[in-house]
Biotite code that builds the C-alpha atoms (Angstrom):
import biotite.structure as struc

atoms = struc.array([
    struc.Atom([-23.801, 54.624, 14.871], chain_id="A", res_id=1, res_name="UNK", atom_name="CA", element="C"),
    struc.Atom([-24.571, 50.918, 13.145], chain_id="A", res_id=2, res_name="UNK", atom_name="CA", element="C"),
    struc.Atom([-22.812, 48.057, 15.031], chain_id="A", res_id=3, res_name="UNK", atom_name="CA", element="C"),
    struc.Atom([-20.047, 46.680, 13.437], chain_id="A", res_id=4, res_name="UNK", atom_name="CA", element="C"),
    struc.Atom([-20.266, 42.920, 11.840], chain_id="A", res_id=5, res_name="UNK", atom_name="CA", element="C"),
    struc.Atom([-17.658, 41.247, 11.753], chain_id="A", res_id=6, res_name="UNK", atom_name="CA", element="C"),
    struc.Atom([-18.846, 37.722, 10.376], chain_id="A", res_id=7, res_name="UNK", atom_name="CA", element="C"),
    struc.Atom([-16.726, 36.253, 7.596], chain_id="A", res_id=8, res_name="UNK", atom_name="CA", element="C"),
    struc.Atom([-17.990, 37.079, 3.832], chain_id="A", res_id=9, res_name="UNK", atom_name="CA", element="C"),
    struc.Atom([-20.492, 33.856, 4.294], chain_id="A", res_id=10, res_name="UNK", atom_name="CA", element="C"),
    struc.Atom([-22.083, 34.763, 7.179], chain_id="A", res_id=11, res_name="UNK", atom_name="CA", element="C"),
    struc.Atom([-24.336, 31.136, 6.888], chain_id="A", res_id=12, res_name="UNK", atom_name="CA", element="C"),
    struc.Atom([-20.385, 29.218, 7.275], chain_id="A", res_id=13, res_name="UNK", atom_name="CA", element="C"),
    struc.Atom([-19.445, 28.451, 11.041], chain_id="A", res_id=14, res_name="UNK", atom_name="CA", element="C"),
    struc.Atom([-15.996, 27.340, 12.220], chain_id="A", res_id=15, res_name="UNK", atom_name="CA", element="C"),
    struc.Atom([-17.686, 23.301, 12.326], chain_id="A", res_id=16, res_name="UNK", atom_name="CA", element="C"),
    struc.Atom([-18.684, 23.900, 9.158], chain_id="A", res_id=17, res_name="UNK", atom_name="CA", element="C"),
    struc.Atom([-15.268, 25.226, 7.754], chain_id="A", res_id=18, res_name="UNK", atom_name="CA", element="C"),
    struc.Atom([-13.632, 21.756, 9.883], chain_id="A", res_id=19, res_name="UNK", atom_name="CA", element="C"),
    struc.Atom([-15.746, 19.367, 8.128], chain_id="A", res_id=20, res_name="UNK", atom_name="CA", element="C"),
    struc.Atom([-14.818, 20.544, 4.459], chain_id="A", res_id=21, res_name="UNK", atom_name="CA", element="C"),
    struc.Atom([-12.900, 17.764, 2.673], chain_id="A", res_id=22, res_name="UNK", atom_name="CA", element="C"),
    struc.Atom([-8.781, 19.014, 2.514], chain_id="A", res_id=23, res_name="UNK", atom_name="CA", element="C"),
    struc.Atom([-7.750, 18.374, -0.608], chain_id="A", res_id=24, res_name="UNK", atom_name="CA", element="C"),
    struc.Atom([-4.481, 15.817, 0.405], chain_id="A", res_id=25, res_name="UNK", atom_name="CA", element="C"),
    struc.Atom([-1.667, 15.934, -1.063], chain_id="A", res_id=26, res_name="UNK", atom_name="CA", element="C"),
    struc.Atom([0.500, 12.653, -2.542], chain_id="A", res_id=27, res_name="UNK", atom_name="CA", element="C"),
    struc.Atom([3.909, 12.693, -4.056], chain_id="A", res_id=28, res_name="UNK", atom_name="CA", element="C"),
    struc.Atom([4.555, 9.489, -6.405], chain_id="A", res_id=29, res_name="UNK", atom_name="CA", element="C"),
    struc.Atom([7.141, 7.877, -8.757], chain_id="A", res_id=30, res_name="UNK", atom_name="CA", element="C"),
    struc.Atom([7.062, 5.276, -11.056], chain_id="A", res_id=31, res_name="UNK", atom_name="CA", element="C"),
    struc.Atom([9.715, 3.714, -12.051], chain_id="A", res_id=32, res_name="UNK", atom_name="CA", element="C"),
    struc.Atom([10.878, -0.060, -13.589], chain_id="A", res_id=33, res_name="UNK", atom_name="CA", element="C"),
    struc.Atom([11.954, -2.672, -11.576], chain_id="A", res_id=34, res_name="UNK", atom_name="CA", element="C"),
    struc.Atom([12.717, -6.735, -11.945], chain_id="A", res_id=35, res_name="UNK", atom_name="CA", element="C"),
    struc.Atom([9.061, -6.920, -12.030], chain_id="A", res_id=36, res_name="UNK", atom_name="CA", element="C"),
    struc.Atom([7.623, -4.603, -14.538], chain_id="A", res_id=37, res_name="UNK", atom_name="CA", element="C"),
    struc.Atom([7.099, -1.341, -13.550], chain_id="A", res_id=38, res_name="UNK", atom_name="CA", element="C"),
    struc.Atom([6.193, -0.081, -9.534], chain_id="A", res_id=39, res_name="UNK", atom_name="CA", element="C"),
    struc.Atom([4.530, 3.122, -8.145], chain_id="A", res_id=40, res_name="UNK", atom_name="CA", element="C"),
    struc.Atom([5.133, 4.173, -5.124], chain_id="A", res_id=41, res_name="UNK", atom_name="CA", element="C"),
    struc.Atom([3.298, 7.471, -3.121], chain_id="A", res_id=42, res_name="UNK", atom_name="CA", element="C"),
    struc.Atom([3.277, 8.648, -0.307], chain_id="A", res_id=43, res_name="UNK", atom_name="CA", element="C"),
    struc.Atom([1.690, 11.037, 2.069], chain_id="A", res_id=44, res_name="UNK", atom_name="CA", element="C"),
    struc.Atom([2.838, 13.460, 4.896], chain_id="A", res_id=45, res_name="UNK", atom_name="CA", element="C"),
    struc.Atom([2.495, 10.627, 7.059], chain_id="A", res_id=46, res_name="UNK", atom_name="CA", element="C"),
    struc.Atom([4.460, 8.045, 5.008], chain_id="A", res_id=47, res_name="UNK", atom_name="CA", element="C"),
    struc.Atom([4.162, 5.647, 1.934], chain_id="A", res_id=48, res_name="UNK", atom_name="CA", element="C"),
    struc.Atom([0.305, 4.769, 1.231], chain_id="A", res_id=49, res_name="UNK", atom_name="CA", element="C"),
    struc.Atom([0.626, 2.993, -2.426], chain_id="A", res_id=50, res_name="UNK", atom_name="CA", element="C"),
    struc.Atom([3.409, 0.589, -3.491], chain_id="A", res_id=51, res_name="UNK", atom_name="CA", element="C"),
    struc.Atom([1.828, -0.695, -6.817], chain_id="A", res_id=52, res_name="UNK", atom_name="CA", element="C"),
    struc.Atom([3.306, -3.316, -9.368], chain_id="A", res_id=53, res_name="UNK", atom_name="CA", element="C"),
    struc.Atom([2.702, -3.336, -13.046], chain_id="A", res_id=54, res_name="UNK", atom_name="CA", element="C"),
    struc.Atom([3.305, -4.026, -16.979], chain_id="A", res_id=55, res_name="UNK", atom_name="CA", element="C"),
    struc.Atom([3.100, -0.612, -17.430], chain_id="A", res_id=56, res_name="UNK", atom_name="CA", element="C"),
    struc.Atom([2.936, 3.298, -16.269], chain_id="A", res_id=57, res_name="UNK", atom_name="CA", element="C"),
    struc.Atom([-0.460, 4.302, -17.259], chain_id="A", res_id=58, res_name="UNK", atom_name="CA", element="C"),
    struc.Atom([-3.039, 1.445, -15.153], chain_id="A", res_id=59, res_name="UNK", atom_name="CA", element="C"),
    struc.Atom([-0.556, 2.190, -12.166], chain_id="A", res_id=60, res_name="UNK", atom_name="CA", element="C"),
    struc.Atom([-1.450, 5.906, -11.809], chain_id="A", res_id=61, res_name="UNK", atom_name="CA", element="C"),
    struc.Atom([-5.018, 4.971, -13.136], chain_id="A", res_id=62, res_name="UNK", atom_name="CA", element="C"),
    struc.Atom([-5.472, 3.074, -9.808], chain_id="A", res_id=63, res_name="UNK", atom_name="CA", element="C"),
    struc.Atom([-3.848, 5.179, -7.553], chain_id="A", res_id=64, res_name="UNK", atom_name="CA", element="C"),
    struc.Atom([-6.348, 7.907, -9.159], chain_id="A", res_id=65, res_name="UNK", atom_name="CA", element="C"),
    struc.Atom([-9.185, 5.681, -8.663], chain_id="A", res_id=66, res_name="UNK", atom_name="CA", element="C"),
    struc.Atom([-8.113, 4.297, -4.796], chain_id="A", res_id=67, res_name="UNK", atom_name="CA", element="C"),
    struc.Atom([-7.074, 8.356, -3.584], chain_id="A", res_id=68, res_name="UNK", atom_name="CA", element="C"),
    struc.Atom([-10.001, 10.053, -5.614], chain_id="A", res_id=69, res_name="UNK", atom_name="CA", element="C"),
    struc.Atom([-9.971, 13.249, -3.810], chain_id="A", res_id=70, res_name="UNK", atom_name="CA", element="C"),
    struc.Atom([-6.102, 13.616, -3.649], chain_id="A", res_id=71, res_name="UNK", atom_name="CA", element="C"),
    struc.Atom([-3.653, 15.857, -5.351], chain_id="A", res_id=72, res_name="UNK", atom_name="CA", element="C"),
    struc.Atom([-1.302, 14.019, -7.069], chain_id="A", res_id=73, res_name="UNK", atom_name="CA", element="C"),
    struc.Atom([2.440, 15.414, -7.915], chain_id="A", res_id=74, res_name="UNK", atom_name="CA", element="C"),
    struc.Atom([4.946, 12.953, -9.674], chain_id="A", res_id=75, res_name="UNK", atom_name="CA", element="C"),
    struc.Atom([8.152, 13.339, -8.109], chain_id="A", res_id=76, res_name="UNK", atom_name="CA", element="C"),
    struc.Atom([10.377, 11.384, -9.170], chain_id="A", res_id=77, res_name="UNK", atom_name="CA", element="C"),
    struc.Atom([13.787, 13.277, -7.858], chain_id="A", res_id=78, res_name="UNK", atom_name="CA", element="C"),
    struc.Atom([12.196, 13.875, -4.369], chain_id="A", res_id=79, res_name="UNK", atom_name="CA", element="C"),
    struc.Atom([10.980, 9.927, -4.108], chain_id="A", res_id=80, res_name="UNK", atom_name="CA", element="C"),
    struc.Atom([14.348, 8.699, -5.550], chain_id="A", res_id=81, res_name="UNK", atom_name="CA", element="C"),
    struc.Atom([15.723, 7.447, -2.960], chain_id="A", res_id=82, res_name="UNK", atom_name="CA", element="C"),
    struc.Atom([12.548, 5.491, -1.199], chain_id="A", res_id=83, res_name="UNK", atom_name="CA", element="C"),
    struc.Atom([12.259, 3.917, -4.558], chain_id="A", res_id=84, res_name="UNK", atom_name="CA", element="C"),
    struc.Atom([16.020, 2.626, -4.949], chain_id="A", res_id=85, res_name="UNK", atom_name="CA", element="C"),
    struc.Atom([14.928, 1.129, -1.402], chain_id="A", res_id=86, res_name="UNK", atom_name="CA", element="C"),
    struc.Atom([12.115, -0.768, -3.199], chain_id="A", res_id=87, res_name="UNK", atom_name="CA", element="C"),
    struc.Atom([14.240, -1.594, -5.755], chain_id="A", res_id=88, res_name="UNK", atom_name="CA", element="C"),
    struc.Atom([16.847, -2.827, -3.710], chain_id="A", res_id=89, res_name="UNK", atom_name="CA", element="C"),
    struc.Atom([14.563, -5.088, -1.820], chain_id="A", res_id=90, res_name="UNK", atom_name="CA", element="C"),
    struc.Atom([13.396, -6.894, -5.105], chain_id="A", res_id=91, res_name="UNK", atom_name="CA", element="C"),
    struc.Atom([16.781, -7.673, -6.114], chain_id="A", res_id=92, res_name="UNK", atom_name="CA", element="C"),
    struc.Atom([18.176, -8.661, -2.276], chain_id="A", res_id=93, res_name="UNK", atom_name="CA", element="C"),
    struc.Atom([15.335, -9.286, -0.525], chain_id="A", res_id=94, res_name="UNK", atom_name="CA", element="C"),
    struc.Atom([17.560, -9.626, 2.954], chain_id="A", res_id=95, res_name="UNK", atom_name="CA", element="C"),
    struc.Atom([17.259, -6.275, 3.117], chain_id="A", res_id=96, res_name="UNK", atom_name="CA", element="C"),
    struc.Atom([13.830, -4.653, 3.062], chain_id="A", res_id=97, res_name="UNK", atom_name="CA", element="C"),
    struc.Atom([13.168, -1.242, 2.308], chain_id="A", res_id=98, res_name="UNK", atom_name="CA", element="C"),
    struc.Atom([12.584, 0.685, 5.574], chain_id="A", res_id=99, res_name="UNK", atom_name="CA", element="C"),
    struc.Atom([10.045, 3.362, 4.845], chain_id="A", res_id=100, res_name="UNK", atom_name="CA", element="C"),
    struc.Atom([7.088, 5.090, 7.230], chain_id="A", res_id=101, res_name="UNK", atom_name="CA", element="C"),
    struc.Atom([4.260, 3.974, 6.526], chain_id="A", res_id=102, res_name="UNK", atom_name="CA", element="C"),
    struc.Atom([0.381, 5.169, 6.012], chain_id="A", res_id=103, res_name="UNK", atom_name="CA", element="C"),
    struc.Atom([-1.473, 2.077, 5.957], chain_id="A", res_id=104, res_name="UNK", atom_name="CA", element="C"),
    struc.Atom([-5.108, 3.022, 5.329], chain_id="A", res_id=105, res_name="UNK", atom_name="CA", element="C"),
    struc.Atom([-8.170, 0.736, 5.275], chain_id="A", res_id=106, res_name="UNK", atom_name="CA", element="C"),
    struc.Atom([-10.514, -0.721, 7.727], chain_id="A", res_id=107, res_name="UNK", atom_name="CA", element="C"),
    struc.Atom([-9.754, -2.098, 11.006], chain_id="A", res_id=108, res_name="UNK", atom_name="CA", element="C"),
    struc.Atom([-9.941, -5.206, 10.219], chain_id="A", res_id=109, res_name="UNK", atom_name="CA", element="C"),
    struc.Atom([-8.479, -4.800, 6.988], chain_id="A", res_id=110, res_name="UNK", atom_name="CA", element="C"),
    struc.Atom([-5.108, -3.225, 9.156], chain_id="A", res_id=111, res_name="UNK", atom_name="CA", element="C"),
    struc.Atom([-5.616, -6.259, 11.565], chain_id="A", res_id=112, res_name="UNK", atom_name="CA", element="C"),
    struc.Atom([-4.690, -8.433, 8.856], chain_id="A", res_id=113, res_name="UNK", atom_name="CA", element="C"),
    struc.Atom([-2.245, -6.628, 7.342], chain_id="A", res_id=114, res_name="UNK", atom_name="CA", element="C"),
    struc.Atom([0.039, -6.094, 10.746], chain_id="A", res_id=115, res_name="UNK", atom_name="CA", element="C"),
    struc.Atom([-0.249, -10.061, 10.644], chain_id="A", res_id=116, res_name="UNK", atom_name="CA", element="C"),
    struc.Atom([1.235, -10.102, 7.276], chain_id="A", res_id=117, res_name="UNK", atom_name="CA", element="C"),
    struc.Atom([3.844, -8.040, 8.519], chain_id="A", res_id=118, res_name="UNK", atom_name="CA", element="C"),
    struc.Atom([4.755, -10.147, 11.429], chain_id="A", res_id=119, res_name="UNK", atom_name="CA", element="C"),
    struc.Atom([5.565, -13.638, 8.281], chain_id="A", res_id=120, res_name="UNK", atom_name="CA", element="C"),
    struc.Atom([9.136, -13.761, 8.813], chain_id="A", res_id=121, res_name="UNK", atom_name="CA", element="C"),
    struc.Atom([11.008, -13.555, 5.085], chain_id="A", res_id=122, res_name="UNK", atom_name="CA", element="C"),
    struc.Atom([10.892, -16.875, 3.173], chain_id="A", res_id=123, res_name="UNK", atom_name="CA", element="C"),
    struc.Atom([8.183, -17.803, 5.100], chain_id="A", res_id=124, res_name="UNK", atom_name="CA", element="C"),
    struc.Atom([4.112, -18.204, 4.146], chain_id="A", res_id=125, res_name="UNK", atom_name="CA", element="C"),
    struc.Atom([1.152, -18.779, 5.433], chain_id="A", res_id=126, res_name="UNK", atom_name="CA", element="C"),
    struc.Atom([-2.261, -19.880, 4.062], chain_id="A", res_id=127, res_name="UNK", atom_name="CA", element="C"),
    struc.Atom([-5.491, -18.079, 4.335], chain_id="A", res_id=128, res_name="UNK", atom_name="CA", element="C"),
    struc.Atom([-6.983, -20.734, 6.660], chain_id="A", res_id=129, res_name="UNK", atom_name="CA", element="C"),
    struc.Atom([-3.880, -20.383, 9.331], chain_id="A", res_id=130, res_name="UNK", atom_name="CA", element="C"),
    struc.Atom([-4.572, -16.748, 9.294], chain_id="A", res_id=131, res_name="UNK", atom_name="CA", element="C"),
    struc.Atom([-7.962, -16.327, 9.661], chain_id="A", res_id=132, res_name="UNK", atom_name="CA", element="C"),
    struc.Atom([-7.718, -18.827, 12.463], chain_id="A", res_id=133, res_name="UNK", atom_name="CA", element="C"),
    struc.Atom([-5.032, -16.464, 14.200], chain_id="A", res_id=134, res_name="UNK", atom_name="CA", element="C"),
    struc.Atom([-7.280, -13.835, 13.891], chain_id="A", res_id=135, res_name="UNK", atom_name="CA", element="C"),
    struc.Atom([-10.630, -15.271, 14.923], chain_id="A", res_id=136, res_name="UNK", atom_name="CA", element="C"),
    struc.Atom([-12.245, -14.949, 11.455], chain_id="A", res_id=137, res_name="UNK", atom_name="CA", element="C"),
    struc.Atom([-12.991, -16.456, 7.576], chain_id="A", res_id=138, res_name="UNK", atom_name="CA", element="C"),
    struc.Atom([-10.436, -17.344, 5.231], chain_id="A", res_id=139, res_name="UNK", atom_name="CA", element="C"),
    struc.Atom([-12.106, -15.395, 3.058], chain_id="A", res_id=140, res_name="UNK", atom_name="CA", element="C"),
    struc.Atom([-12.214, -12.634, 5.013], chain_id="A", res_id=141, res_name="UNK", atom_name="CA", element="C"),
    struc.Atom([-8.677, -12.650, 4.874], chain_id="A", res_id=142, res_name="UNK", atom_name="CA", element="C"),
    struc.Atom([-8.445, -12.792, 1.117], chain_id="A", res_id=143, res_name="UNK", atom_name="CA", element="C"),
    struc.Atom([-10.260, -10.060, 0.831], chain_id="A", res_id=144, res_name="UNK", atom_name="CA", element="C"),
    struc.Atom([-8.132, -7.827, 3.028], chain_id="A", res_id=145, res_name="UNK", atom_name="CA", element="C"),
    struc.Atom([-5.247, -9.460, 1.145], chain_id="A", res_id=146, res_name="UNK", atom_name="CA", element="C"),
    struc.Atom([-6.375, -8.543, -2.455], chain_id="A", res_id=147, res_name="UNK", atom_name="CA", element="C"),
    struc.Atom([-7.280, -5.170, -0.950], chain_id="A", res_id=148, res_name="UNK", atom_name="CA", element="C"),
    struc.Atom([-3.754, -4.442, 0.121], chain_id="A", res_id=149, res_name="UNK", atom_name="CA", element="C"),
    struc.Atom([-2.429, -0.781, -1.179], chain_id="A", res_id=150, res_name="UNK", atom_name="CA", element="C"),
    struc.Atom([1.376, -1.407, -0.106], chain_id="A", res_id=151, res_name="UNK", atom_name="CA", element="C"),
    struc.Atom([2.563, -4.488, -2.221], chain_id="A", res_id=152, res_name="UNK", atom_name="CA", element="C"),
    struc.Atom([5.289, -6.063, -0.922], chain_id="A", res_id=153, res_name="UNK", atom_name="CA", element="C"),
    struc.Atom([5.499, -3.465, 2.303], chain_id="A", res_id=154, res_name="UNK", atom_name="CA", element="C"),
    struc.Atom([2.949, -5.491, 3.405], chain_id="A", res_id=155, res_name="UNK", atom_name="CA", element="C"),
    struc.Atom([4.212, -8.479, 2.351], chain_id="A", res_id=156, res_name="UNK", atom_name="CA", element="C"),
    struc.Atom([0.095, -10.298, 1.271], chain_id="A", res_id=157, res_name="UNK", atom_name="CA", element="C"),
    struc.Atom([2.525, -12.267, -1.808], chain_id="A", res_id=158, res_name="UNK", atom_name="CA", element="C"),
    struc.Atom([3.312, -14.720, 1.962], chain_id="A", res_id=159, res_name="UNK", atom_name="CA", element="C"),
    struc.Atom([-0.270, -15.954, 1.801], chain_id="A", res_id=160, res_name="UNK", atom_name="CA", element="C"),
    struc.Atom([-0.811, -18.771, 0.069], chain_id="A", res_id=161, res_name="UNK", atom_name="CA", element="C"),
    struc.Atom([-3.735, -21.518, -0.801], chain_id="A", res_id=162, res_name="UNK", atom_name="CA", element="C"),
    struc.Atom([-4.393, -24.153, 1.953], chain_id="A", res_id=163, res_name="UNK", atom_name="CA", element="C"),
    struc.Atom([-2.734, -26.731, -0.761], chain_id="A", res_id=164, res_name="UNK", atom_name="CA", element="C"),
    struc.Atom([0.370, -24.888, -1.200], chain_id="A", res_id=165, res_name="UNK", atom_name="CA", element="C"),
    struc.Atom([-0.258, -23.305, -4.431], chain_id="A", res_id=166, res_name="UNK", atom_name="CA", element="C"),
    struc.Atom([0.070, -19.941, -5.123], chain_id="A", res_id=167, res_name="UNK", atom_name="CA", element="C"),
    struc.Atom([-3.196, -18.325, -5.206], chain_id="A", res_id=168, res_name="UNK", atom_name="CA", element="C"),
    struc.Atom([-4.774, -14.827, -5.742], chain_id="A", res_id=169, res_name="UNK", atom_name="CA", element="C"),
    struc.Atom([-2.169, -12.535, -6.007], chain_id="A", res_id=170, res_name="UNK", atom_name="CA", element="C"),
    struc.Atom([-3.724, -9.258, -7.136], chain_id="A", res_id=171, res_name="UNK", atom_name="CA", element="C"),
    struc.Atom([-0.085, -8.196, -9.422], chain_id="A", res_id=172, res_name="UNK", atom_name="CA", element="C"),
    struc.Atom([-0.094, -11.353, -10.757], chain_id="A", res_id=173, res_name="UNK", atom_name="CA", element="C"),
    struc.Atom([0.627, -15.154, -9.853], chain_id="A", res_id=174, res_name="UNK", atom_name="CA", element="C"),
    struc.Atom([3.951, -14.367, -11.688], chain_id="A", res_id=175, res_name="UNK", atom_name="CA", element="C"),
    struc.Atom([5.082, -11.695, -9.355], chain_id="A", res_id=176, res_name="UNK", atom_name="CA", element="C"),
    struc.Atom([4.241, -13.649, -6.637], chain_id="A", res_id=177, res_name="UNK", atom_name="CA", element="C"),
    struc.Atom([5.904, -16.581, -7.740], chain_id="A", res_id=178, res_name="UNK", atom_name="CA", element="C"),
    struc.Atom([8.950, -14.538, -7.957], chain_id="A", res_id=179, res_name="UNK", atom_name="CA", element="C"),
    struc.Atom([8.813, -12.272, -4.477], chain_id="A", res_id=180, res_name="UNK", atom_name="CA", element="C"),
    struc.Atom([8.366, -15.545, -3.062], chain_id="A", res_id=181, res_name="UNK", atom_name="CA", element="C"),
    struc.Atom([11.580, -17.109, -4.965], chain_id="A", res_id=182, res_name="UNK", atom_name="CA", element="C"),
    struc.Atom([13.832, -14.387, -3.859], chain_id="A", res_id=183, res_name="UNK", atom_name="CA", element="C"),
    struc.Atom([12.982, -14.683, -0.698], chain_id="A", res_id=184, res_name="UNK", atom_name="CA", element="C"),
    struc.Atom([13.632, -18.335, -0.524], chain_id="A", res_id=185, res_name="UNK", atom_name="CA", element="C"),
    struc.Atom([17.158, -17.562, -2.351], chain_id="A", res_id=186, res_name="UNK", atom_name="CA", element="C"),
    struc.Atom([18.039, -14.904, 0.054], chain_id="A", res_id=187, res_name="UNK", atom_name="CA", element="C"),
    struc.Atom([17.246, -17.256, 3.380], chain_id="A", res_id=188, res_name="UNK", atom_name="CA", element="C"),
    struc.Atom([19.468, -19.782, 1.791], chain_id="A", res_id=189, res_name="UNK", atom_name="CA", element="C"),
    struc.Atom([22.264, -17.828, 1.540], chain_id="A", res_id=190, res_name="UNK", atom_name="CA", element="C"),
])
């Protein structure tokens, strides 16, 4: 009597192979206006990974196509409601910042300068130069991580500012920045 085989229908696939095949992710996201334009916000199992700001709809999801290439994306807007009324919420009384999980991806260095960010107390800033000193590295450096920021405003890069005190590469727009930083100034002086 033959032996039995019982290999899988590829016999050349092993379990290590079958591990290292990409998983297709999966990312919810909304988009929705605000004071600002227009934001999109997604998010992962894990928490939000893209808070994006805009003039309109269509480059939003563009880049969020571009920076999660391999993901599956499912607008859904009923299910992300409330997260983005948090958003919201915080551009209009920024006292009270959303309070989402979050999935911040990117380098390590790039997350070493974005937990700084997150430690500028509101209607506060910072120039490059200050942090790159805290951190042991370039100014530039720092910029870089900055402009490379997916979580606008959850990571709160619009508190960096130009060694002069100018507002300076802000990659929604000097305008937005000008006027994260504004309500932020407002709400401490209340």
């Amino acid at each position: 009597m033959p032996a039995t085989d019982n290999r899988s229908a590829n016999p050349t696939e092993t379990p290590a192979l079958k591990r290292s095949r990409p998983r297709v992710e999966g990312l919810r996201y909304s988009i929705a206006p605000c004071p600002l334009g227009y934001l999109l916000l997604a998010v992962s199992a894990k928490g939000a990974c893209a808070l994006l700001m805009g003039d309109a709809p269509e480059p939003l999801l563009a880049e969020l196509r571009q920076r999660f290439a391999e993901a599956a994306l499912q607008v859904d807007d009923a299910g992300l409601n409330d997260d983005v009324q948090q958003v919201v919420s915080q551009l209009n009384d920024a006292q009270h910042p959303a309070q989402l999980p979050l999935d911040i991806r990117g380098t390590a260095f790039q997350q070493r300068v974005w937990r700084a960010l997150q430690q500028i107390p509101l209607g506060q800033t910072r120039n490059y130069s200050e942090l790159a000193t805290q951190l042991g590295t370039h100014p530039r450096a720092v910029a870089s991580a900055c402009a490379s920021n997916p979580l606008g405003l959850l990571v709160p890069c619009h508190r960096v500012i130009a060694r002069t005190g100018a507002l300076s590469g802000y990659r929604w727009g000097l305008q937005r920045k000008a006027a994260l930083l504004k309500g932020e100034a407002d709400a401490q002086a209340q």
